[in-house]
N, C-alpha and C positions, 0 to 999 in steps of 0.2 A: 775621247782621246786620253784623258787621264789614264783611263784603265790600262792602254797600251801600252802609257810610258812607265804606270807600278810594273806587269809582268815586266821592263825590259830591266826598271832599276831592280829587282829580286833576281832576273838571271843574272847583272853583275854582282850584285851580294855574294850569291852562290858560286861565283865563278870566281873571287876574289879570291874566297876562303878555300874552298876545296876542290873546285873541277875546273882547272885550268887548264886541262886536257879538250874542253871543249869549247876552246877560245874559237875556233872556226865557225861552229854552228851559230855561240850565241853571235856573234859580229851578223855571223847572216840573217838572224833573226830582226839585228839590229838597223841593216838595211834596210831592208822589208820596211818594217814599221815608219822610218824614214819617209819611205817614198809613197807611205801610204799617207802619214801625217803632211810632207807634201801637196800630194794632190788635195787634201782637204783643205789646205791650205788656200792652194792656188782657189779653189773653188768657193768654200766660200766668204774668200776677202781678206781670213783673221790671219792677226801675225801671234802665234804662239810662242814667241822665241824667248818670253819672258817666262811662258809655264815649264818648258822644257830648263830653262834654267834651274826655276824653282828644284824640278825634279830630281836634276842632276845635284842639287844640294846636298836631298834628302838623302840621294845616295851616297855621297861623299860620308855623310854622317852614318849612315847604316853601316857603313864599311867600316867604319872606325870602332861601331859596338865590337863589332865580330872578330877584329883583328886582336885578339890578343894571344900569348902566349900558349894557352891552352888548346887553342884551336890552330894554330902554327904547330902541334906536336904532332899532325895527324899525321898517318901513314899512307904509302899507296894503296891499302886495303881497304877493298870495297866495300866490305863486312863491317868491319871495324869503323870504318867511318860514317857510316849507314845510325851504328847502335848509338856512338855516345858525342852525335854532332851538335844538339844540342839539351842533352843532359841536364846540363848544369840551370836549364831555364826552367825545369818544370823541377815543382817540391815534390818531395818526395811526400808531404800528407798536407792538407788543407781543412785546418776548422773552422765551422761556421756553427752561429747559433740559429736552435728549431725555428722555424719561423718563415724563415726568410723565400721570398716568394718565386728566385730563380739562380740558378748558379750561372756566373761569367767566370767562362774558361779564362782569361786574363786574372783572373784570383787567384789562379793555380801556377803561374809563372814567378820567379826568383826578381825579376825585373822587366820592365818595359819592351819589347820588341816589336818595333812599327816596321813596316812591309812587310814580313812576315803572316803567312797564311797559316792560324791556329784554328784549330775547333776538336770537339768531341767525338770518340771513334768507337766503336764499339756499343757494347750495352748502355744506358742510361734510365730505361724507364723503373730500372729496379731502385733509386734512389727516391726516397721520400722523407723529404724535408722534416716534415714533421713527427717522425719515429727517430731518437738518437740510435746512435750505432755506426758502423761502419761500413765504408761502400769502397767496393774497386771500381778504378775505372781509368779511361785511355786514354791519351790528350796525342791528336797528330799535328807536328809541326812541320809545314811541307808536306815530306815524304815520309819521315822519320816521325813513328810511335813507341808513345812512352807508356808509362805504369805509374800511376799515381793514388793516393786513396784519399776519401774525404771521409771526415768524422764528424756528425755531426751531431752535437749536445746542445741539453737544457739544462740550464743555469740556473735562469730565473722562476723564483716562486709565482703561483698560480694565484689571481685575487680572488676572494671569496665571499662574497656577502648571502648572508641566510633572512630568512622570514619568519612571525609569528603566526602560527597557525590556532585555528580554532576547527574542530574537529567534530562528527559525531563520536560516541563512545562504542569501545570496540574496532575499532576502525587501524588497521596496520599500516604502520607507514614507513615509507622509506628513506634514507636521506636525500635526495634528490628531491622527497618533495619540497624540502625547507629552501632548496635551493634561488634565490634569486637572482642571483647573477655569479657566473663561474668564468674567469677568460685563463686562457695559457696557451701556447703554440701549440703545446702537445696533447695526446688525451689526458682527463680527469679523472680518478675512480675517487668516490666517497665512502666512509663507513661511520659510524656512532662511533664514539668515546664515551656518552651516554645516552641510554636509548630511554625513548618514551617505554609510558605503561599503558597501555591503550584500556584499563578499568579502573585510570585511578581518575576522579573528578578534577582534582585539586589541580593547580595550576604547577606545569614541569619548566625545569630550563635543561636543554640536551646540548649535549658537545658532537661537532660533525668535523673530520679532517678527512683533508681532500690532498691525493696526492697526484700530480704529475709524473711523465713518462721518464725523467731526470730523479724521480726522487726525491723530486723539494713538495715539504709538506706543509699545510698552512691548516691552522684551527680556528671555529666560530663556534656561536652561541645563540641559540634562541629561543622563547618560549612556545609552549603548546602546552592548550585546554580542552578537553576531551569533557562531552555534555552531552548531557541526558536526551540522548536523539539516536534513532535507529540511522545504521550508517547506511542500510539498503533495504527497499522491498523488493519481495522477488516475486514475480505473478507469472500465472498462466497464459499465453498468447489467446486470444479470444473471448478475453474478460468482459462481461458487458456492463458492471457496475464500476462507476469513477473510483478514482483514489479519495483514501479520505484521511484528514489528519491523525488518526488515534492508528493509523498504521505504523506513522513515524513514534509513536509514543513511548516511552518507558513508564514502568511504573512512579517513577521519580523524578519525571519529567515536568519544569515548570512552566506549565502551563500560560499563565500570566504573563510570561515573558514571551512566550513564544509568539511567533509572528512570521505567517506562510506568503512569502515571495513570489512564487510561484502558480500559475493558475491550475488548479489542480482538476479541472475540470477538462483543462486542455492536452490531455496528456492521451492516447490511443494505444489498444495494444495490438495492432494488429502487424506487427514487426519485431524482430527479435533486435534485442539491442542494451545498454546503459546508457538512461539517460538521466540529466542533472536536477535536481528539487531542490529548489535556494528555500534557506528558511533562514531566521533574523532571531538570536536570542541575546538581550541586553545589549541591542546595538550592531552584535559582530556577525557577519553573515556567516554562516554556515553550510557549506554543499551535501547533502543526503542525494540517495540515486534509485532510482525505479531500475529496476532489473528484469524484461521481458524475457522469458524464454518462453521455448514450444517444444514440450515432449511428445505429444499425438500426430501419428505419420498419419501422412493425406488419404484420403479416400477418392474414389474414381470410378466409373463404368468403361467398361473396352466399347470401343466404337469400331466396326469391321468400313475400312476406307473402301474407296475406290479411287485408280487413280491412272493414269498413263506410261507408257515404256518413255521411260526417260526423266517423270516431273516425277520428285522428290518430295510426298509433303513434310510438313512439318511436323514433327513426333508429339505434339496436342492434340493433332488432329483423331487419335486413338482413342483419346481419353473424352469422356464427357461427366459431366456435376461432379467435377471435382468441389472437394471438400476439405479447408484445411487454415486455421484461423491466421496463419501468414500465407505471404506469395511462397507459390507454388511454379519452379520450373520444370518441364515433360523436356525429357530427353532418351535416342536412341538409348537401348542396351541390347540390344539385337536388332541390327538395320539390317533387312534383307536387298539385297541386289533388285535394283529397278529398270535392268536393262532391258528385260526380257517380259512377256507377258506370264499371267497366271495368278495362284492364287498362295499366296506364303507365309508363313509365321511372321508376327513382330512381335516385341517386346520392347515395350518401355517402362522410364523410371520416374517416379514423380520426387522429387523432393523441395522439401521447405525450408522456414528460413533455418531453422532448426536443426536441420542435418538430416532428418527423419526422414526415411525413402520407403517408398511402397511400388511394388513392380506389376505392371496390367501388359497381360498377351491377348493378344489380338491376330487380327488376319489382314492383310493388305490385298487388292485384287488389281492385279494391273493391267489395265486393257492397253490393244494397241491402239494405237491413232493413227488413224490414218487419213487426215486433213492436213493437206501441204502447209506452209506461210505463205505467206503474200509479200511480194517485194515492192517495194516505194521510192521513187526518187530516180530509176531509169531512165537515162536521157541521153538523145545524141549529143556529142558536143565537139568542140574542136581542140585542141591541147597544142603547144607549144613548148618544147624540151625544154626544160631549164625553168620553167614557170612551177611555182610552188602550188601545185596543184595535188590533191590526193581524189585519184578518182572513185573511190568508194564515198569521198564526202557528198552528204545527201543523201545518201541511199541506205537504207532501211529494211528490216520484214517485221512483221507478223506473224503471231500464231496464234492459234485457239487455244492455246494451253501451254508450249512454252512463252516465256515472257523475255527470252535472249535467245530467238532463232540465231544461230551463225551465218553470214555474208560472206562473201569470197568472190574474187574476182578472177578470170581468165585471160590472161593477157600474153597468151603462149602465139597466137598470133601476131600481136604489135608488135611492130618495129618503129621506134622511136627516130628511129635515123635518118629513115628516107622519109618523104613527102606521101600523102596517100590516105586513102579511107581503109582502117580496118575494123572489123566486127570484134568486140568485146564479150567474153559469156557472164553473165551475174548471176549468182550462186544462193539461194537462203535454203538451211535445212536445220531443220529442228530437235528436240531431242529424239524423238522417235522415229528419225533417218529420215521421214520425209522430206523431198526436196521439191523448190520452185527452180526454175529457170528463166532468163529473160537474156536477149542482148541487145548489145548496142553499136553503134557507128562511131569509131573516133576518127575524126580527123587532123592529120599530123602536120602540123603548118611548120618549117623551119626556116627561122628567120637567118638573116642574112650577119654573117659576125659583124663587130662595129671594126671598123676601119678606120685609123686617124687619115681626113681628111685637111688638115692645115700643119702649122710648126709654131712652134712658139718663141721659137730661134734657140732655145738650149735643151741638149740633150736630155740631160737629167731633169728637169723640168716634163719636158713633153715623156718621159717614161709614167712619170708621177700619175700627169693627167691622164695616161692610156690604163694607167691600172685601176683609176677611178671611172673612168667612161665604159671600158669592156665591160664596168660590174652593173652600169645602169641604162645602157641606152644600147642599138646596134642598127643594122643598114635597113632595116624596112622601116625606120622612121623616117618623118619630117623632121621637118626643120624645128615648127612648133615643139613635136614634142621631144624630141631633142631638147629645146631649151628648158621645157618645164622638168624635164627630168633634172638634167642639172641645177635649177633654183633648189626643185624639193632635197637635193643633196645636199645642197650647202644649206638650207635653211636646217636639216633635221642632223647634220655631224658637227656645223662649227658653231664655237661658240663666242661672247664677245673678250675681245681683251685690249686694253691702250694699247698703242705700242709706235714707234717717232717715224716709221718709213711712211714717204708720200711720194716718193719718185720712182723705188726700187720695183719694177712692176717682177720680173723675173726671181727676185727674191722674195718679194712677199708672196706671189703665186706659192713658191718653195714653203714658204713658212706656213699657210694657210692650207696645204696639201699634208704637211707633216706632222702638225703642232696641233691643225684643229683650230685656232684660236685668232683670235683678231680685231681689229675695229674694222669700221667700213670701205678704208683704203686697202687692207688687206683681204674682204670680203670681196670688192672690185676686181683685186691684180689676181685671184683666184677665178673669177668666175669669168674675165678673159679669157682665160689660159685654156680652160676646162670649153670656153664656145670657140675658141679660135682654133684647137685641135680639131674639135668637133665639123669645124667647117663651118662653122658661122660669123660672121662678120659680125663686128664689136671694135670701139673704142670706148674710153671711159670719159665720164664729166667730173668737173669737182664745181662744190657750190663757189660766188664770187670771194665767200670769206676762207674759202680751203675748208669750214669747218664738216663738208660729207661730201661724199663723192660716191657715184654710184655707173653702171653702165650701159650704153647706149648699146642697142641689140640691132641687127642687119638681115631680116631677112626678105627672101626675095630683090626687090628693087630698092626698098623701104627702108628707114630707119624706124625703130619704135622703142619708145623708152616711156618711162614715167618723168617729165620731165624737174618735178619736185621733191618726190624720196629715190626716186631711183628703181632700179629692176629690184632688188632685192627685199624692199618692204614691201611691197603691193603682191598679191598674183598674177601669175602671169594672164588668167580671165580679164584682169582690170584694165592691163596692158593692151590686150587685144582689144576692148572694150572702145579705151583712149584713142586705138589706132585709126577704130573705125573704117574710112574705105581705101584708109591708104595700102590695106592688106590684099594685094594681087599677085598672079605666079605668071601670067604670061596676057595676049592681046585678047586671046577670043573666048576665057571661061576664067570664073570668079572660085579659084577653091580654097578654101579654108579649114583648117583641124581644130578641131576643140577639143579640150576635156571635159567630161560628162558625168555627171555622177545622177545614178539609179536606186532608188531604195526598193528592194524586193522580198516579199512574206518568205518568210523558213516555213515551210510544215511543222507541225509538231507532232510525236510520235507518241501512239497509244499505248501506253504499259498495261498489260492486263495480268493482273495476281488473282490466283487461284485463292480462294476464302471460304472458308469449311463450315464458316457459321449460316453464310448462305444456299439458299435450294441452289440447286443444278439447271444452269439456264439464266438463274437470275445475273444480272449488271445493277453496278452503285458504282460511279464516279464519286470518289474522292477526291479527286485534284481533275480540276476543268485545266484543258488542253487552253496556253496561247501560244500564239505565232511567233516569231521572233521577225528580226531584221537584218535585212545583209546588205553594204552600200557595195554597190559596184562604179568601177570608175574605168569610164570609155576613153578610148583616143577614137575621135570619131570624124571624117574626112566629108566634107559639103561642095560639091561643084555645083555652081550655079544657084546654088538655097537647096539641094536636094544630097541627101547622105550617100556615100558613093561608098562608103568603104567603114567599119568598127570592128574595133578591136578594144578586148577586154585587157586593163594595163594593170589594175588592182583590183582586188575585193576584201573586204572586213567586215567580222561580224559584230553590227551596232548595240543588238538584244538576242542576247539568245533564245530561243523558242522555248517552252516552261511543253512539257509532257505532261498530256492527260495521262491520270490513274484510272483504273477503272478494277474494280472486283469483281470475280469472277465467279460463280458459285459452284462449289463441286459436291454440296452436300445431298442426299437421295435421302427424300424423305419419306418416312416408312408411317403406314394407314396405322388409326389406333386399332383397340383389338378390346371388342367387348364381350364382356362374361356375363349368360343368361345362368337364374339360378335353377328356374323351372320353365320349359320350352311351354308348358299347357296349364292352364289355370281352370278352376270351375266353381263359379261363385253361383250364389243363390240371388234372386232377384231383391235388391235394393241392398246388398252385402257392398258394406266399403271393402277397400284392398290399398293397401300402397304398393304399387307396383313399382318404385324408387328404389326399393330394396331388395328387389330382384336382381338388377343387373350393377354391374360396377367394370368401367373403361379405367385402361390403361395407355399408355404411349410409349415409344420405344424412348426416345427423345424428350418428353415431356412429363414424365409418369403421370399419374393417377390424374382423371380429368372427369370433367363431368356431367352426368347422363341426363338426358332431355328425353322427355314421355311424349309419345304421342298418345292421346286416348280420344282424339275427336271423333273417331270413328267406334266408341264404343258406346252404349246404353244402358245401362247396368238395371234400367227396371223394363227391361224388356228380352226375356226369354230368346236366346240364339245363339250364334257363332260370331267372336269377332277380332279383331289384329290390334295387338297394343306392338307401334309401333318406338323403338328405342332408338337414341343418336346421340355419338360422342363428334367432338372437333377441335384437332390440336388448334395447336397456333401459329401455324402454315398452312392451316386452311383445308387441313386432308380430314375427309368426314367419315365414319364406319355407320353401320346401321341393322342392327337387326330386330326380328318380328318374334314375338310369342301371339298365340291362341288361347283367345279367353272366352269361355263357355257360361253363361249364363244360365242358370235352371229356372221354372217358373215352379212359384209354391204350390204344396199342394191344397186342395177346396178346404174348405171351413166347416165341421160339422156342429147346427149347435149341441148344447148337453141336453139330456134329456135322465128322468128318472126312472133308472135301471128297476128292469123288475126280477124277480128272488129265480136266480139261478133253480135251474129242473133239481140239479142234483144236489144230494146234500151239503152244505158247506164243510170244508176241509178248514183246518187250523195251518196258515201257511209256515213254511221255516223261513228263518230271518236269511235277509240274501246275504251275498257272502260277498258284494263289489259297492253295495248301496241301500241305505235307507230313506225311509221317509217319514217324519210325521208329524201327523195334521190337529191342529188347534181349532176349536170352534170357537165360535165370537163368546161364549161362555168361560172358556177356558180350558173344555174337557178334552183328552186326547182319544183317539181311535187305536188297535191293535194294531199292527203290521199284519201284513196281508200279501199273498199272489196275485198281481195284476196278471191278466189277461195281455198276450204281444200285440195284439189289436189298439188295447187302448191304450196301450204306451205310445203307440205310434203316432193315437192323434192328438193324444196332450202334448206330447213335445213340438209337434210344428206346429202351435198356435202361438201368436204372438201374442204378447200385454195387450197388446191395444185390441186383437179382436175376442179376449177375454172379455174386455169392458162392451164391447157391442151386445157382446151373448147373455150381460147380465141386464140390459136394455132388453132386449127383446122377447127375456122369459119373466117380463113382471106379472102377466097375467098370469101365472102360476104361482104366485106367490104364496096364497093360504095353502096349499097343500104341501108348497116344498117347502115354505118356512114350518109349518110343524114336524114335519119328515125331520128335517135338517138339524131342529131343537132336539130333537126326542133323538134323533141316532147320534148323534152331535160332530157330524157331518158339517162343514162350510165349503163352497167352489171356491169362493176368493180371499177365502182368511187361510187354505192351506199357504205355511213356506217351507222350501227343499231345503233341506241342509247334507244333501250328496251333490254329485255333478249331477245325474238323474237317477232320478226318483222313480219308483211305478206304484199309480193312485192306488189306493186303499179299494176292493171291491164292495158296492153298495148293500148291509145288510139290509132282509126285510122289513118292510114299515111295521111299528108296534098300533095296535090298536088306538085311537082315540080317546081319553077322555074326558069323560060326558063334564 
């Protein structure tokens, strides 16, 4: 009502001073308002005639600001009267100091003007307080806009406190670090008036002024010591030996004093970064700084993917043994198109913390898929217009490879309006177009609108409660649930508040329908109101002290209340509980409505992420799937003990269902691949061999892996043919295998030695050989000539072994007097010769000398 009476007292202001032309409208205006402040009058009870007074005061007095001379000069022009009606109220500039945290248009006015509707027109965000200078700007009074400017300065100086620092040497610094505490409305800049020397030991005192955006300048003073301490190490990313103290050291650094704060053990480099090294000399801490960088760009293998029309991997999945002493992110630099199938260039980039990029091309192969999804959560159901129902909730798909099939629904048949069963289509398809299909049965049940059934005996009253009833209840209820609906209203919109009516049942209904608020007399005359519309019979009770009052409920035959708190503290279950069998609808059947509440499992929906570290085929749940909870709450009809009729009236979800993860493996793992040196081997019998070093396995995936012999199947002191079989196995279990052939010879016979007798033809003086010598020592001492062996008997000294030398010198003892003088006299030995080439060929036996006597 106020607000009425300011527009009417602003159109007499207005109409005092200059538009007395429209003495007809505002009167009309004037009525109006009149017989509107009337009827609210009449209606509810109050007599205003003391506010309207007031009002009429305020305008008396407004009238008198405005009535002066200057404003008496106006003319009949429109214009004219329009620009300078009230002029003289707004300044022409307005200052203010930086600072201040909002402008009131009332600062900008010459004097006070109450009724009057002021405020800001135009631009404003271009003003900020805290930059001096000047601003335009618009002030409309009424209808009439003006030009006004604010200026806004700093005045005041900026405070300034500074700090002593202790510093390594060398170390640059700037006024800002001294700074400890700076305040002023506007910005600060600093600079030296004397600067540190960053190589001088000795102890400085430096001058810093600090000026504000006004120009006010303030000076401090403080000291700084610069000490025998490296201001930064700078290391390599990948470091693998700790920090150590003689890194921070100078040559003139004292030692004895020094004292490491910091654990220098705990320091990593495997990040680029400045981080802090507290150290303590005579007391004063000191901050020194590790400095990590990484100049070496990453290394990587190309990995050729495989992948599906539509699923996008991840640009790592290219790359494999990446190499690079910080983190390393892979990303696209050439993403080929995944719409389609085929086989196409990529290219990506790896880079580190560093900045250092290194680029690996590759090949993507994109098969199509052609495995629909799976849709979940299809179901007939029954729907009800106006019910906050989404019918896709629940329903879900699947894919074997996308992990967000798309859902959609078809509801080009439903008709919402009429009654009736219609077939729904449900829709999932995934990224590579394949689609599922499923439908379903809706049925469209339209309840009946609410209808006020009673009066409450006042108009405005019974409107109140019809705008509150048509929002919660309507004709296919009971009586029951009619009522519960109403408690849950009032229980979950009003709240408590004192308040002195205990008779006014029609005005408290009023106040309790508009306000929201109340004690339990007004909770009472409300909840009347709201069953007596409804069609339910109700009077109220009060306790014997008046101090609560609550309401008696009528349905059926029956009265049923809580006879101690009343309807409104109890449920209405308790109610019914209380009423026990006084609850009947007619002579020959017992029916009752309840409300019900059901708690029902959510599925949980399987997320499946495609995971490149795993084989193809493989699953690893990562996050186990649980259920969630959803309470449903029935209006549910019993005749005779037996359910005759439910209906679902709310549902909320308790716990939301938690989704299994599940990984999905897309990687194809490729056999190792081993390398024979020699496919065929030919050993002599009891000849070792390592055959280890024949062969040597690789892996695409795993490189270099390692080779397992088979040699069970070989014999090596027995003359034949036989398979040395070889086998590598990554570490996914893929095994390669291959066979070489190995040939075993048997030695040739043994012949003993025997004493050569004198060549038929004369002997020849051989020539020395031109690939090998030999020569032979007799247990005497004496040596033999070089000589032409015969190819014969080179062939059988070299295949005798040591050991069947020694047999043969067993077995010719009984020749001993003949060949031991033979042997003296030619000076010949079998077992005292040694070779000194690779082979040797024996010396031919000269003829035996005579005996003698």
């Amino acid at each position: 009502m106020k607000k009425i009476i300011k527009k009417i007292k602003d159109k007499i202001v207005f109409l005092t001073n200059f538009h007395q032309k429209k003495f007809v409208f505002i009167i009309g205006a004037i009525l109006i308002g009149a017989i509107v402040l009337g009827s609210a009058i009449a209606f509810k009870n109050h007599n205003l005639d003391d506010d309207i007074a007031d009002e009429t005061s305020r305008i008396s007095e407004s009238k008198k600001i405005y009535e002066s001379e200057t404003y008496k000069e106006t003319t009949n022009s429109t214009t004219s009267v329009k620009t300078d009606l009230y002029r003289d109220l707004v300044k022409e500039e307005h200052i203010v100091e930086a600072g201040i945290k909002e402008l009131d248009v009332n600062s900008f006015l010459t004097q006070e003007a109450p009724g009057l509707i002021i405020g800001f027109t135009g631009r404003v965000d271009h003003v900020n307080l805290s930059v001096p200078g000047e601003y335009d700007l618009q002030i409309m009074i009424e209808t009439e806009v003006y030009s006004t400017k604010l200026i806004v300065q700093d005045t005041i100086k900026p405070i300034l406190v500074l700090k002593d620092l202790v510093v390594p040497l060398g170390r640059i610094l700037e006024p800002e670090d001294f700074v400890e505490k700076a305040e002023d409305a506007t910005e600060l800049t600093f600079r030296f008036l004397v600067e540190p020397d960053p190589q001088n030991e000795d102890p400085q005192i430096i001058k810093i002024q600090c000026e504000d955006l006004g120009k006010n300048k303030v000076e401090a003073e403080a000291n700084v010591k610069f000490v025998s301490l490296a201001d930064q190490v700078v290391v390599e990313a990948g470091r693998s030996e700790p920090l150590s103290v003689s890194e921070f050291l100078h040559e003139n650094t004292d030692v004895e004093t020094l004292k490491v704060i910091s654990d220098l053990n705990s320091y990593r480099f495997n990040h680029v970064g400045k981080f802090e090294v507290l150290f303590e000399i005579d007391g004063e801490e000191i901050v020194s700084y590790l400095v990590v960088k990484d100049t070496v760009a990453p290394q990587g293998t190309a990995v050729e993917k495989d992948t599906f029309v539509g699923v996008v991997p991840n640009a790592n999945a290219f790359v494999r043994n990446i190499i690079d002493a910080t983190d390393v992110t892979v990303t696209y630099l050439e993403k080929p198109a995944f719409n389609k199938s085929g086989r196409f260039p990529v290219k990506v980039r790896l880079t580190d913390e560093g900045g250092n990029t290194t680029d690996i091309s590759s090949y993507v192969n994109v098969l199509k898929d052609e495995i629909p999804p799976v849709l979940h959560g299809v179901a007939d159901l029954t729907y009800i217009p106006g019910e906050s129902r989404d019918l896709l909730d629940g329903v879900y798909a699947t894919d074997n490879l996308d992990p967000n099939p798309k859902v959609t629904i078809d509801k080009s048949k439903l008709d919402t309006s009429k009654e009736g069963t219609y077939v729904v289509t449900y829709k999932a398809t995934d990224a590579s177009g394949n689609q599922t299909t499923k439908t379903a049965r809706i049925t469209i049940k339209i309840r009946k609108p609410y209808e006020p059934l009673g009066s409450t005996g006042s108009g405005n009253l019974d409107s109140l409660a019809d705008g509150v009833l048509s929002q919660i209840i309507n004709g296919d209820m009971d009586a029951y649930t009619k009522a519960y609906r109403i408690y849950n209203w009032i229980n979950n919109n009003m709240s408590y508040r004192a308040q002195p009516n205990r008779t006014d049942l029609i005005g408290g209904a009023i106040t309790g329908l508009t306000s929201r608020t109340g004690d339990c007399y007004i909770f009472r005359f409300t909840n009347q109101a709201l069953l007596t519309r409804a069609g339910i019979g109700t009077y109220g009770m009060n306790s014997d002290s008046g101090s609560h009052s609550w309401t008696m409920v009528q349905l059926g035959r029956d009265v049923v209340s809580d006879p101690l708190w009343g309807y409104f503290d109890v449920s209405l279950s308790v109610v019914q509980e209380r009423a026990g069998e006084m609850v009947h609808w007619d002579d020959e059947h017992r029916e009752i409505n309840r409300i019900e509440n059901e708690e029902k499992e959510i599925d949980y929906k399987v997320e499946e992420k495609n995971d490149a570290t795993l084989l193809k085929g493989a699953r690893k749940v990562t996050q186990t799937g649980k259920k969630g909870t959803k309470l449903f709450t029935y209006s549910v009809t019993y005749r005779d003990g037996k359910e005759i009729a439910k209906e679902l009236v709310d549902s909320k979800v308790i716990e939301e269902p938690k989704n299994e993860i599940v990984l999905v493996g897309t990687r194809v793992n490729k056999s190792p691949v081993i390398k024979i040196t020699k496919r065929e081997i030919t050993l002599m019998q009891g000849e070792s061999y390592d055959f280890a070093k024949n062969a040597s396995a690789t892996d695409p995936e795993d490189g270099t892996l390692t080779v397992t012999v088979d040699i069970s199947k070989l014999n090596i002191n027995k003359a034949g043919t036989y398979t040395v079989i070889y086998s590598a196995t990554d570490k996914d279990g893929a095994t390669a295998t291959a066979n070489i052939t190995v040939i075993v010879k048997a030695k040739p016979p043994i012949t003993p030695p025997t004493t050569a007798k004198p060549p038929t033809t004369p002997p020849t003086t051989a020539k020395p050989p031109t690939t090998a010598s030999t020569t032979t020592e007799s247990t005497t001492g004496s040596t033999t000539p070089e000589s032409t062996t015969p190819e014969s008997t080179i062939e059988e000294s070299t295949s005798e072994s040591t050991a069947e030398e020694s047999t043969i010198e067993t077995t010719s003892s009984s020749e001993a007097t003949t060949t031991s003088e033979a042997t003296t006299t030619s000076g010949e030995s079998t077992t005292g010769s040694t070779s000194t080439g690779e082979t040797s060929e024996p010396t031919p036996e000269p003829t035996p000398a005579p005996a003698t006597p």
